[in-house]
Steps between C-alpha positions, in 0.01 A plus 500: 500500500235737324271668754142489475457839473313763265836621320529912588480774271882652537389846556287340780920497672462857523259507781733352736744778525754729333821262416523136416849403582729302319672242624760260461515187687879311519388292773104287535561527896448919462159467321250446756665720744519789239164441393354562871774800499338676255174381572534648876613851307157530344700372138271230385573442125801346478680434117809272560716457215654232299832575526609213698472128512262520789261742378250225426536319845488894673214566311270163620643519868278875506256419320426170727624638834380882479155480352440901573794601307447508099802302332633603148713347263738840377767419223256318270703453146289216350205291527635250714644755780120556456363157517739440800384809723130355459603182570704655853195647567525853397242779484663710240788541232736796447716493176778725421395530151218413246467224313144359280562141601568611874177709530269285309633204682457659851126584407475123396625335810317814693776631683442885512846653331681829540678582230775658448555793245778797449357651193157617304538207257494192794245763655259486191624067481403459830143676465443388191522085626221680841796611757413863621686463804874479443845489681729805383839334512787611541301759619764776556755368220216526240402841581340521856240805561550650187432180274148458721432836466529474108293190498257576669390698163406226266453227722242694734343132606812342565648507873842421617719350831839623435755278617912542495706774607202630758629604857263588794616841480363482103180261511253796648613718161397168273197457716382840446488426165133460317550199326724316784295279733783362684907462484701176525786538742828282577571735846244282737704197442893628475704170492687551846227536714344140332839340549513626859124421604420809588157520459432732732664744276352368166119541730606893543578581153195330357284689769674846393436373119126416576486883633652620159263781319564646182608898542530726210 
């Protein structure tokens, strides 16, 4: 189901707090209550991967059951992950990487994208097809404060949300960076917590991720 919606601008995720989490769904039954989880935390922008068979079915339970929360479609590796996430109702797209045929597709079908990039080449690909807000990924693997700092010279209209490797303990140092609007974090969602139910716990550590601030 598309929505009937204005598609967003992607840095207009930004607004809505410090970390989008990333999450991965094993079972459709945890989506909804997640969802309202995080939602209850203050954590409204919520980018669930494909990385399992019921990513898809995850995805459309949100998006038709938690209207306040804003549903992504993360682990977007061609245009039909794309065309699917529309189709699940999606808001957004995150990619790990860039591709042309990804990015031009995404602006066809209007779903707002988030690509991913790990070096000034797919930085310069990505702006050069209109992208000036992009995922850093693997953020820490592929060079973590010092690889923003560094390109943050040439690509002075380019920002990033730096995703992989990032810890609540690190996000406030990304976060105090310039060109770093917001961070993508797998820590709101940890695996045993989802399998357990415990939302109560997953509501506390998206309300102490909402209350992140970047610190020099």
């Amino acid at each position: 189901m598309q929505l009937d919606v204005k598609p967003m601008n992607t840095l207009d995720l930004v607004t809505h707090g410090p970390v989008i989490p990333v999450i991965v769904l094993q079972r459709v039954a945890d989506a909804v209550p997640l969802a309202r989880a995080l939602v209850a935390g203050g954590v409204k922008v919520l980018e669930v991967t494909l990385r399992t068979a019921v990513a898809l079915d995850c995805m459309r339970a949100i998006a038709q059951q938690v209207p306040e929360a804003l549903v992504g479609a993360g682990t977007i590796r061609s245009v039909d992950d794309a065309k699917a996430a529309l189709d699940a109702g999606c808001r957004f797209g995150v990619s790990p990487g860039y591709t042309r045929d990804i990015g031009l597709a995404c602006q066809r079908i209007g779903l707002p994208l988030l690509p991913g990039v790990a070096s000034a080449s797919e930085v310069m690909a990505a702006n050069a097809d209109g992208y000036s807000f992009l995922k850093f990924f693997p953020a820490t693997a592929a060079g973590g404060i010092p690889m923003l700092k560094a390109l943050a010279g040439p690509f002075t209209d380019v920002v990033f949300c730096p995703t992989g490797g990032i810890t609540p303990e690190t996000a406030p140092q990304f976060l105090a960076l310039p060109n770093v609007k917001v961070c993508g974090g797998s820590w709101l969602t940890p695996q045993d917590a989802v399998e357990a139910q415990d939302w109560e716990r997953i509501t506390r550590l998206a309300r102490a991720a909402s209350a992140l601030r970047g610190v020099a």
